[in-house]
Biopython code that builds the backbone (N, CA, C, O; Angstrom):
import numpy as np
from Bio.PDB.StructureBuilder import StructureBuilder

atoms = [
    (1, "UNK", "N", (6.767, 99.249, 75.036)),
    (1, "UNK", "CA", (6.668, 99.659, 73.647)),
    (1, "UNK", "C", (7.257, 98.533, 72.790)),
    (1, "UNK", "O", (8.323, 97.956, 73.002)),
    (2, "UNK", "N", (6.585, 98.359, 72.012)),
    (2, "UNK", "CA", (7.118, 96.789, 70.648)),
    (2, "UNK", "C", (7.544, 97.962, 70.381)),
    (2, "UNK", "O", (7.387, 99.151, 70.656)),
    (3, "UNK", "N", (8.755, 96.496, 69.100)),
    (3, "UNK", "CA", (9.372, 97.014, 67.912)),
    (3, "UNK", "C", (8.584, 98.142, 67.094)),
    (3, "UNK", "O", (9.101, 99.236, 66.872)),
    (4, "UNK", "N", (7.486, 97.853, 66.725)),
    (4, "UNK", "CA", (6.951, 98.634, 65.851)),
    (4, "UNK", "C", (6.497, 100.575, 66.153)),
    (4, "UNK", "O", (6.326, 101.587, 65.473)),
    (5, "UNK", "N", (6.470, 100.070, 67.920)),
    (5, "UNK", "CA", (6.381, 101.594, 68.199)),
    (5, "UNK", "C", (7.767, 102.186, 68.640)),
    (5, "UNK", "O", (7.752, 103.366, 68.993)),
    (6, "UNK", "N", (8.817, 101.595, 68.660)),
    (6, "UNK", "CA", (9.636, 101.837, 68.815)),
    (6, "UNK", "C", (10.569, 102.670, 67.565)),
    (6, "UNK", "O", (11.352, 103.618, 67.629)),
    (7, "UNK", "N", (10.003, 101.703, 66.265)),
    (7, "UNK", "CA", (10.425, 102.722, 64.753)),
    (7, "UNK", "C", (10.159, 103.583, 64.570)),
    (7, "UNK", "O", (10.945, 104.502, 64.338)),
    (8, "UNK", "N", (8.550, 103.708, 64.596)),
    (8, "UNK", "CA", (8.006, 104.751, 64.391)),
    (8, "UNK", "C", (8.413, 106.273, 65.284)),
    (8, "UNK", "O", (8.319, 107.426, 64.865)),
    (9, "UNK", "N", (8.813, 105.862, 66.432)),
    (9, "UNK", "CA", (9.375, 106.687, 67.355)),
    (9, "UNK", "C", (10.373, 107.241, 66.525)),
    (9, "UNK", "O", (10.087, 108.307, 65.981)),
    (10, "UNK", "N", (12.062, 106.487, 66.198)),
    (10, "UNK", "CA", (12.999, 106.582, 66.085)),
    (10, "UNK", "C", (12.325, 107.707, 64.274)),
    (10, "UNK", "O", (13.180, 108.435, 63.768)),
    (11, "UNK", "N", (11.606, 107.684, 63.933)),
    (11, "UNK", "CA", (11.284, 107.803, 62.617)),
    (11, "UNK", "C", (10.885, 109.187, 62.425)),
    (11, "UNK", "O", (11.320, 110.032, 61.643)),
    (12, "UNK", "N", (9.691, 109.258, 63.563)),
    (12, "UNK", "CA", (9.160, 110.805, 64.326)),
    (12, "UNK", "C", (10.430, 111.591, 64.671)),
    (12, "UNK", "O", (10.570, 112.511, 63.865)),
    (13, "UNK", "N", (11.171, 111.558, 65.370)),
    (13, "UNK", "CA", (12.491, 111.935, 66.243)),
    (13, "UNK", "C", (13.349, 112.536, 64.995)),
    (13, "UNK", "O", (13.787, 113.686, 64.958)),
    (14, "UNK", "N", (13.566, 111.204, 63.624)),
    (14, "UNK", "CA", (14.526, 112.140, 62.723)),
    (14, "UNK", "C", (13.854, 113.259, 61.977)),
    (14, "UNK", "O", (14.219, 114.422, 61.802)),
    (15, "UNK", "N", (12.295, 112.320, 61.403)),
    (15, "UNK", "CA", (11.786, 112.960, 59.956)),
    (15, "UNK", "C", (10.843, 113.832, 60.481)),
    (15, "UNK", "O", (10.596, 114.665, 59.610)),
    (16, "UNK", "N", (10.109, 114.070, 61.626)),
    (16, "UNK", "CA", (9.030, 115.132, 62.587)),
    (16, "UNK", "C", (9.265, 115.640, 63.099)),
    (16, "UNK", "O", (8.304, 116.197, 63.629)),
    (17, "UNK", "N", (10.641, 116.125, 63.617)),
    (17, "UNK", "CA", (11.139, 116.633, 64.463)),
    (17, "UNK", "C", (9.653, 117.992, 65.939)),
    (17, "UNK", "O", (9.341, 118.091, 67.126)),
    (18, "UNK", "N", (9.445, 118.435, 64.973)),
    (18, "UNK", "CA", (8.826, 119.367, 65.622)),
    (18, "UNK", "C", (7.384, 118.839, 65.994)),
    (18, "UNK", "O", (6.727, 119.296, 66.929)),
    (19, "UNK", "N", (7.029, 117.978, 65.281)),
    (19, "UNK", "CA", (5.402, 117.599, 65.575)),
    (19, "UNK", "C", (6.257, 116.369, 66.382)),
    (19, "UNK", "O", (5.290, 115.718, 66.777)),
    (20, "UNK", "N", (7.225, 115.771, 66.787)),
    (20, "UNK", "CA", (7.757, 114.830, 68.143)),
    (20, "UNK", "C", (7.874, 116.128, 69.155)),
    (20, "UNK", "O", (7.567, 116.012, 70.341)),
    (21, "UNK", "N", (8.140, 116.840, 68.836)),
    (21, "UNK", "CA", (8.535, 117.679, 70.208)),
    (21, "UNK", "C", (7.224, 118.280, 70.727)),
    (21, "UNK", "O", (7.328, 118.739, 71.865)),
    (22, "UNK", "N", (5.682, 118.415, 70.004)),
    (22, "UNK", "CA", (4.832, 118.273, 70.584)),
    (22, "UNK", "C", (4.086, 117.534, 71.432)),
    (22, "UNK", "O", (3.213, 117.995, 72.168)),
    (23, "UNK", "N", (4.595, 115.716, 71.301)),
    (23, "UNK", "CA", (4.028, 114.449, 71.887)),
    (23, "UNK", "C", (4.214, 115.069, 73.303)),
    (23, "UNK", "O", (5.296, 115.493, 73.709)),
    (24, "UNK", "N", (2.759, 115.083, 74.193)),
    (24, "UNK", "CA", (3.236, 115.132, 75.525)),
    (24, "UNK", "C", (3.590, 114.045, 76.121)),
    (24, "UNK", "O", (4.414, 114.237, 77.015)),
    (25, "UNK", "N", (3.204, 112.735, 75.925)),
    (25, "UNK", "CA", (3.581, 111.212, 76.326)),
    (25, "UNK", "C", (4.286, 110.422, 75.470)),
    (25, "UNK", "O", (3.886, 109.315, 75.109)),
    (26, "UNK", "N", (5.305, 110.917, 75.123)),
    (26, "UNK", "CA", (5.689, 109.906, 73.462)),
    (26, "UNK", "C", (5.691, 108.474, 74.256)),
    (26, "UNK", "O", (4.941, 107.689, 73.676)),
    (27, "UNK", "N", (6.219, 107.988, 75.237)),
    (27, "UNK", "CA", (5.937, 106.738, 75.556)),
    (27, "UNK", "C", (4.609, 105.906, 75.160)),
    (27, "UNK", "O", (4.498, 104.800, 74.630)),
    (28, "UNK", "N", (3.549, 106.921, 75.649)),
    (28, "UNK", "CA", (2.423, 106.098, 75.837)),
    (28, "UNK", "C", (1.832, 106.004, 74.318)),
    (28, "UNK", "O", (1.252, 105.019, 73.860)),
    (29, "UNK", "N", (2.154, 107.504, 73.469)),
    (29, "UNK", "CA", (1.636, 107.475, 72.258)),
    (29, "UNK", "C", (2.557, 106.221, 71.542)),
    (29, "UNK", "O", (1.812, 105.439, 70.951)),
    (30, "UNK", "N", (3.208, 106.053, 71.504)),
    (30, "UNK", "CA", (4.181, 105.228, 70.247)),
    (30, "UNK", "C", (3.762, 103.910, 70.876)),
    (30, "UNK", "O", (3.268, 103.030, 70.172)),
    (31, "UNK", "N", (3.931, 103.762, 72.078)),
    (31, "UNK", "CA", (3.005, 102.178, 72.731)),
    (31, "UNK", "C", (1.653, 102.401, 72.011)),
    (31, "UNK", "O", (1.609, 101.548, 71.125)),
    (32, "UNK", "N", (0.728, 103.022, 71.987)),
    (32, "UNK", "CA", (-0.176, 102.763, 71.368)),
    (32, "UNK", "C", (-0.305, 102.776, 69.644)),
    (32, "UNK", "O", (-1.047, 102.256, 68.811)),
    (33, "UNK", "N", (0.782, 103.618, 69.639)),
    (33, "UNK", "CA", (1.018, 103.260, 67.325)),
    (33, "UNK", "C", (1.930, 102.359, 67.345)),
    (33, "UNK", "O", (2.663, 102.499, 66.366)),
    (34, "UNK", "N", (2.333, 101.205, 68.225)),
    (34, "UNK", "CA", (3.347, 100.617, 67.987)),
    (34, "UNK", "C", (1.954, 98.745, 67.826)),
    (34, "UNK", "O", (2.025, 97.864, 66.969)),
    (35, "UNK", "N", (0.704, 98.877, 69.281)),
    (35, "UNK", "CA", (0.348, 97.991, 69.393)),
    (35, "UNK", "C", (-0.868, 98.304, 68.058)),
    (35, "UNK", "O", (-1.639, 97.374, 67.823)),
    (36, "UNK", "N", (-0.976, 99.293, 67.420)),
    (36, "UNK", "CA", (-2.124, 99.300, 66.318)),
    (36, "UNK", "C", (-1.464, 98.936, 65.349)),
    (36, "UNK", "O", (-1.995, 98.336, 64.415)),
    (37, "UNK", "N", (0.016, 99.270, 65.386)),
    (37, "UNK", "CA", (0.471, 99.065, 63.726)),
    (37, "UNK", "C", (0.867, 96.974, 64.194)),
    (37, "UNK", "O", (0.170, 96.222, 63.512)),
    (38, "UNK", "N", (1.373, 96.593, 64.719)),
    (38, "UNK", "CA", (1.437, 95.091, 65.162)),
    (38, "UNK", "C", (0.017, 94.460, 64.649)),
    (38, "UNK", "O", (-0.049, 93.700, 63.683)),
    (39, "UNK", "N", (-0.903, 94.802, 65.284)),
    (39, "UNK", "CA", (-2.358, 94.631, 65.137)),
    (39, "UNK", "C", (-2.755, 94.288, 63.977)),
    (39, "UNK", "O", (-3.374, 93.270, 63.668)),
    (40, "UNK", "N", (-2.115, 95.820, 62.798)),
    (40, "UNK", "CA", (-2.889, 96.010, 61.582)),
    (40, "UNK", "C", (-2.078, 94.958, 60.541)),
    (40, "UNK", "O", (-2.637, 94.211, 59.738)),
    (41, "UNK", "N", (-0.867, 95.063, 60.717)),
    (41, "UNK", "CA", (0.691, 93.912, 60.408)),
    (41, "UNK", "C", (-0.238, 92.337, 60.479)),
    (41, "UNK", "O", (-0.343, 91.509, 59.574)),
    (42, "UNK", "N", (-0.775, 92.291, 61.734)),
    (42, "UNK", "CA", (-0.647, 90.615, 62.062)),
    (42, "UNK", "C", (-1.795, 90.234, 60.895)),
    (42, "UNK", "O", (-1.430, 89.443, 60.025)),
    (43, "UNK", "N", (-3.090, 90.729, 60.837)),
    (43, "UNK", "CA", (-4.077, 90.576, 59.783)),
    (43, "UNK", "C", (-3.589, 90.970, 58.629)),
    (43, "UNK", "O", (-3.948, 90.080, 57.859)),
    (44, "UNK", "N", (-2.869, 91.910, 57.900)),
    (44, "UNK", "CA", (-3.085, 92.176, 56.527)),
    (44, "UNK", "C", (-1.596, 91.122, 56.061)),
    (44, "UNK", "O", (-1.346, 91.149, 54.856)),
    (45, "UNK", "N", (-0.836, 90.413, 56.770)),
    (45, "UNK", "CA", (0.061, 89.536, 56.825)),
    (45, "UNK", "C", (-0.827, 88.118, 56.714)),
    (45, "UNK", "O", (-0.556, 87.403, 55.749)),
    (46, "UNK", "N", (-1.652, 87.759, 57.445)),
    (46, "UNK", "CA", (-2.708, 86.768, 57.060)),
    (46, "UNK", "C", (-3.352, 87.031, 55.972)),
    (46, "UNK", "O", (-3.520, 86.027, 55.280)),
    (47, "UNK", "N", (-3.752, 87.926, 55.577)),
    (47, "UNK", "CA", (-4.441, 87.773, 54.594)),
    (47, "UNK", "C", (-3.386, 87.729, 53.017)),
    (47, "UNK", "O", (-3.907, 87.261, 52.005)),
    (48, "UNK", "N", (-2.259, 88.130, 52.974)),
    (48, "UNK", "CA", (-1.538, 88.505, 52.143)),
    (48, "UNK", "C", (-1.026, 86.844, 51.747)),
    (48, "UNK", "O", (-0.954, 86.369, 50.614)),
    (49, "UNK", "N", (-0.593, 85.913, 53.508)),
    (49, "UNK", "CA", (-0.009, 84.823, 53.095)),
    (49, "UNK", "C", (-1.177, 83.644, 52.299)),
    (49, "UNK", "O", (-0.948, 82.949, 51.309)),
    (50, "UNK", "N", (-2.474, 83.719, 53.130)),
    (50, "UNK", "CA", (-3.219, 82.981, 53.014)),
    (50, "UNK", "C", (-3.311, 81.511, 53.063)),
    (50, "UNK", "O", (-2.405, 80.890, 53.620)),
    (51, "UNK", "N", (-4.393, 80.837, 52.495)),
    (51, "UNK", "CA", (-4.218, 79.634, 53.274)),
    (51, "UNK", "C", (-2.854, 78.907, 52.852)),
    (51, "UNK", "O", (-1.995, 79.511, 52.209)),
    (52, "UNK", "N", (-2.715, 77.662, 53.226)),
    (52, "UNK", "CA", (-1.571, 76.753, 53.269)),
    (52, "UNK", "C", (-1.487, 76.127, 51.885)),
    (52, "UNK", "O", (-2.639, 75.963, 51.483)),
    (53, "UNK", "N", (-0.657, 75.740, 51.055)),
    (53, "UNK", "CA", (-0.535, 75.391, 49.925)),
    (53, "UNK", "C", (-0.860, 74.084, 49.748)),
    (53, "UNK", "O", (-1.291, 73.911, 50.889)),
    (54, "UNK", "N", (-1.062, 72.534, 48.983)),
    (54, "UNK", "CA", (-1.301, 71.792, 48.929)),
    (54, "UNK", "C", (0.471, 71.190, 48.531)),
    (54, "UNK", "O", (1.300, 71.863, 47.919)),
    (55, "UNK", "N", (0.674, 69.893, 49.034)),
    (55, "UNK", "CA", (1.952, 69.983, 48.783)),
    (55, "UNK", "C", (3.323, 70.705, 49.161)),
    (55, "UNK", "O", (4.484, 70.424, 48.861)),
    (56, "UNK", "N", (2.821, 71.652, 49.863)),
    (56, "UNK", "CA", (3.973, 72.953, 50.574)),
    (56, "UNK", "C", (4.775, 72.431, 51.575)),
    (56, "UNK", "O", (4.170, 71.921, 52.518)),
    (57, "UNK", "N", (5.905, 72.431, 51.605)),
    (57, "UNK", "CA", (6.770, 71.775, 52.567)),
    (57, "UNK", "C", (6.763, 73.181, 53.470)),
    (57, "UNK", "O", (6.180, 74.227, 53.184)),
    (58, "UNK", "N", (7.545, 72.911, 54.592)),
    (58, "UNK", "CA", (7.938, 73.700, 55.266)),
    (58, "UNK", "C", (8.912, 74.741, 55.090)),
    (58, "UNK", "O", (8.954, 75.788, 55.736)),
    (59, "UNK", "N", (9.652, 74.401, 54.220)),
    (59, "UNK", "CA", (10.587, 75.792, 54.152)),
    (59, "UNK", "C", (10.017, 76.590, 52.958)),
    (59, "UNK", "O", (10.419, 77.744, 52.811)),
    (60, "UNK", "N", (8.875, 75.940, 51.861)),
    (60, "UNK", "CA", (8.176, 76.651, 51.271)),
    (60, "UNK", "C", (6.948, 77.969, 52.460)),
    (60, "UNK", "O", (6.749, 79.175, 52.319)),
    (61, "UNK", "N", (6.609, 77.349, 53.118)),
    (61, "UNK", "CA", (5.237, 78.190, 53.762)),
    (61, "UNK", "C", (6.267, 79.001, 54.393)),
    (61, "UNK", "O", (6.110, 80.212, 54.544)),
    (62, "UNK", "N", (7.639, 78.192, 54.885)),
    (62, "UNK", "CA", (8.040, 79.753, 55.724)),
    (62, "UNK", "C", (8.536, 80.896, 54.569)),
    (62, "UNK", "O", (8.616, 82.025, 55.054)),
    (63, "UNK", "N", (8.699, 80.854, 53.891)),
    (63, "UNK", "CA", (9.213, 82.100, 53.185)),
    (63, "UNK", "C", (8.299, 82.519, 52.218)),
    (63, "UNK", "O", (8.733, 83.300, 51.371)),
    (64, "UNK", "N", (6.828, 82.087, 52.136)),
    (64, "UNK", "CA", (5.481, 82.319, 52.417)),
    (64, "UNK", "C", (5.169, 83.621, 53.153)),
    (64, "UNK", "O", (4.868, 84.770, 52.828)),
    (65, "UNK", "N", (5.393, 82.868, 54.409)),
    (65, "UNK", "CA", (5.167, 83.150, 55.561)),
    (65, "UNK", "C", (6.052, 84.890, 55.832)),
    (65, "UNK", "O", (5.522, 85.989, 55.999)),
    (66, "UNK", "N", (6.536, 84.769, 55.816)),
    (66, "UNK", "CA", (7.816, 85.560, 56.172)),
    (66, "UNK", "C", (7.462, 86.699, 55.003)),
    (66, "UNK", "O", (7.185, 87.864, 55.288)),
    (67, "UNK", "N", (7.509, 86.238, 53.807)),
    (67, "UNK", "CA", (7.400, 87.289, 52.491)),
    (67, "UNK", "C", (6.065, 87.964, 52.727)),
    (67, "UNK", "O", (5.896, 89.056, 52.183)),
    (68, "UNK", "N", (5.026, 87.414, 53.523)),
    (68, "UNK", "CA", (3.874, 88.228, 53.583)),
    (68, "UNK", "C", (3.784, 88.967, 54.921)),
    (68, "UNK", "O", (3.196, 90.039, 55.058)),
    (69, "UNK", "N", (4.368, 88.355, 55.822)),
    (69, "UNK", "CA", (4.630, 89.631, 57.006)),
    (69, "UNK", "C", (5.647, 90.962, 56.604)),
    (69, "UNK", "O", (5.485, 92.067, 57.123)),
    (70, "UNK", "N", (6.756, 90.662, 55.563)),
    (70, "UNK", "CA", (7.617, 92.198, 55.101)),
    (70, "UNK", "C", (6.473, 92.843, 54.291)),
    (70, "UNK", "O", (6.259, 94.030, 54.536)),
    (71, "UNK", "N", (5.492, 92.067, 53.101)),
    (71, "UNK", "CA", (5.080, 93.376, 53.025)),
    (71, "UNK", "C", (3.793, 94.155, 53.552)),
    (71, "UNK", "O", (3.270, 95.188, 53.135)),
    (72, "UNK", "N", (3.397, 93.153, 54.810)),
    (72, "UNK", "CA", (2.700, 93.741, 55.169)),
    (72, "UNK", "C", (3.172, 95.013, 56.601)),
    (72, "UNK", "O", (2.513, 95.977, 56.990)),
    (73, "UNK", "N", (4.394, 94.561, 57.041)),
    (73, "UNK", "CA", (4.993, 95.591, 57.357)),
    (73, "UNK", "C", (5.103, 96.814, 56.588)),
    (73, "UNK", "O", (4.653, 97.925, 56.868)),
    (74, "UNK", "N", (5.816, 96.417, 55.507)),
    (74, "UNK", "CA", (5.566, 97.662, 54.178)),
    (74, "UNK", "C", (4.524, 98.481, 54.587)),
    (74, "UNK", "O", (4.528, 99.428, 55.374)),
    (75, "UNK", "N", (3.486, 97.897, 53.833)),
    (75, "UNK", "CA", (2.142, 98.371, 53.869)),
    (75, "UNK", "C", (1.717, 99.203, 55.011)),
    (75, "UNK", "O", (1.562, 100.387, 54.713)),
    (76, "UNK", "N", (1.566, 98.996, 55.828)),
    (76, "UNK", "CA", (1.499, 99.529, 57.080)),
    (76, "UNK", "C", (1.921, 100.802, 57.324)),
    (76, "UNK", "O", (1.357, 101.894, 57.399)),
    (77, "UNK", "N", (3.289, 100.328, 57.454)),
    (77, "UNK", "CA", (4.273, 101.845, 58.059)),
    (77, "UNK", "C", (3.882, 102.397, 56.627)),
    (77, "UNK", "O", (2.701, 102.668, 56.841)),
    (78, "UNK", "N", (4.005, 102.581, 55.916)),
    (78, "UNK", "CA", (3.525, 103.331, 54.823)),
    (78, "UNK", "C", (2.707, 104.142, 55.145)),
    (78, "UNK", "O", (2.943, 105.343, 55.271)),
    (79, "UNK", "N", (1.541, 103.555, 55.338)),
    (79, "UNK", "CA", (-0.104, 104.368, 55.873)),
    (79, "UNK", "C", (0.215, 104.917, 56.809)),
    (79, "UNK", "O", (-0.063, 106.116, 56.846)),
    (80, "UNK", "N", (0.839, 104.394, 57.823)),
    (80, "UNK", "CA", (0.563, 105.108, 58.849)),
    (80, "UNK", "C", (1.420, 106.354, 59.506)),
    (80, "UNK", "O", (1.011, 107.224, 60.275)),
    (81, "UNK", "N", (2.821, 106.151, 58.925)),
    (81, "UNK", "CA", (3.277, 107.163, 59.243)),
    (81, "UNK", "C", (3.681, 108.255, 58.425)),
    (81, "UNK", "O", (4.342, 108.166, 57.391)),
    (82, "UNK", "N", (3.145, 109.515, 59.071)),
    (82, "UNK", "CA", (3.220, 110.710, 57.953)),
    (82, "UNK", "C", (4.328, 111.148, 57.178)),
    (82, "UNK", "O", (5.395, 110.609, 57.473)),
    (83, "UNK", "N", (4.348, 111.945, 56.310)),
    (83, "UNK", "CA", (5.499, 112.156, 55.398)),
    (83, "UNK", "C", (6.734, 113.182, 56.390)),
    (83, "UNK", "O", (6.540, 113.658, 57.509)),
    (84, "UNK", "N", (7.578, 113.257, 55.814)),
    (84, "UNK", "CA", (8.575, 113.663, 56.590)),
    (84, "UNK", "C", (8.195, 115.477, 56.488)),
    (84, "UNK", "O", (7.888, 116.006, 55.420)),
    (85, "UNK", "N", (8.276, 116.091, 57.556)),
    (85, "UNK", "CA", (8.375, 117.136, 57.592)),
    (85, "UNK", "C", (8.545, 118.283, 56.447)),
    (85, "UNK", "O", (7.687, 119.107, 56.132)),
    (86, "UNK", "N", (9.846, 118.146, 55.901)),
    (86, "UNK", "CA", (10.083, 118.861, 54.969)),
    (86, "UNK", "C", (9.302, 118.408, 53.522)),
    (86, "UNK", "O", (9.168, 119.148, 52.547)),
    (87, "UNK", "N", (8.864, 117.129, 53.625)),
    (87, "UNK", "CA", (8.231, 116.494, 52.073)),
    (87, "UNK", "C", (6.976, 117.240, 52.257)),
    (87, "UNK", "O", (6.361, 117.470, 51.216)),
    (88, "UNK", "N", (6.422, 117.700, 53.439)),
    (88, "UNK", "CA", (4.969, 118.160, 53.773)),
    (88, "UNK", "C", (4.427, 119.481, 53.518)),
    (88, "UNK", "O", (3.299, 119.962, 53.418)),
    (89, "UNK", "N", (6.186, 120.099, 53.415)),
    (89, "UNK", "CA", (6.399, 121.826, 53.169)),
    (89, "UNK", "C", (6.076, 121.769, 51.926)),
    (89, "UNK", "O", (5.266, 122.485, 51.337)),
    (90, "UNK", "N", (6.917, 120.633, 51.381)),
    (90, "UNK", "CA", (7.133, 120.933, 49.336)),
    (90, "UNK", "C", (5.846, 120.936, 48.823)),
    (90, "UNK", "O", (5.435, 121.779, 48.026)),
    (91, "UNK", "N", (4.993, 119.710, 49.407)),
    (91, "UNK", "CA", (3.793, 119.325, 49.013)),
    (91, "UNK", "C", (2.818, 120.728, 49.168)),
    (91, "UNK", "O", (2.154, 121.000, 48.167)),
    (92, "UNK", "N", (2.712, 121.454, 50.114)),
    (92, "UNK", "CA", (2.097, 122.531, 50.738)),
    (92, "UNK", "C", (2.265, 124.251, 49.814)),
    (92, "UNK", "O", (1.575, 125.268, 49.742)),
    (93, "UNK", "N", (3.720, 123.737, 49.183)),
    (93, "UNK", "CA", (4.083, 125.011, 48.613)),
    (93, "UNK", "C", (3.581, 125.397, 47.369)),
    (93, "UNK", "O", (4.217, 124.801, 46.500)),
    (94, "UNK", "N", (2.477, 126.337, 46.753)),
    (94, "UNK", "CA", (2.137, 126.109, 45.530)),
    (94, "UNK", "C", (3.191, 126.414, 44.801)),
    (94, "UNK", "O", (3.287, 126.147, 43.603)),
    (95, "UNK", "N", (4.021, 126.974, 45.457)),
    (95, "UNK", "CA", (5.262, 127.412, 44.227)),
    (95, "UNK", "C", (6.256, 126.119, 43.690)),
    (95, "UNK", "O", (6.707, 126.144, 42.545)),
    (96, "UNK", "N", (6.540, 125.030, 44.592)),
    (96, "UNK", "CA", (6.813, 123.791, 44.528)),
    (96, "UNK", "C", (6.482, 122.915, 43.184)),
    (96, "UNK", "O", (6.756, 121.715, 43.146)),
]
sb = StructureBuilder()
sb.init_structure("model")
sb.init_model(0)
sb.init_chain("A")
sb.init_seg("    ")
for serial, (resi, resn, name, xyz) in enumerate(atoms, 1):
    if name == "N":
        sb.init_residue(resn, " ", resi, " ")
    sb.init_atom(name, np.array(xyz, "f"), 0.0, 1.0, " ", f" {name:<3s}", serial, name[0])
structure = sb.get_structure()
């Protein structure tokens, strides 16, 4: 399991409690939302940094570099992982 399925785990566990205690494989599931969210990270991080600057030194492209992989981390875990349990009740409640 990467980092990334490894959060999402730790994330399920606090904020899902009950829809984690349904996972019959949480291993295998979070290995697999860990290698889609990496996946979806590595492209929307390329596309965010884009090409190379003209003139760009190196410690310019890395923090380039770097600033477009956080938010494409952002981005990501955002989409992909659901709202926390109780935010799902409020949302659900017409009385809310």
């Amino acid at each position: 399991m990467n980092q990334y399925g490894s959060q999402a785990k730790r994330y399920w566990q606090k904020n899902l409690p009950r829809q984690y205690g349904q996972i019959e494989d949480p291993v295998a599931f979070f290995g697999e939302m860990g290698e889609a969210m990496a996946e979806q990270i590595d492209e929307l991080s390329r596309q965010i940094a884009g090409p190379d600057q003209p003139g760009e030194g190196y410690l310019g492209k890395l923090g380039r570099l770097q600033m477009a992989r956080v938010e494409a981390e952002t981005e990501v875990m955002r989409e992909l992982l659901p709202q926390p349990e109780d935010a799902q009740q409020v949302e659900g409640d017409p009385a809310a």
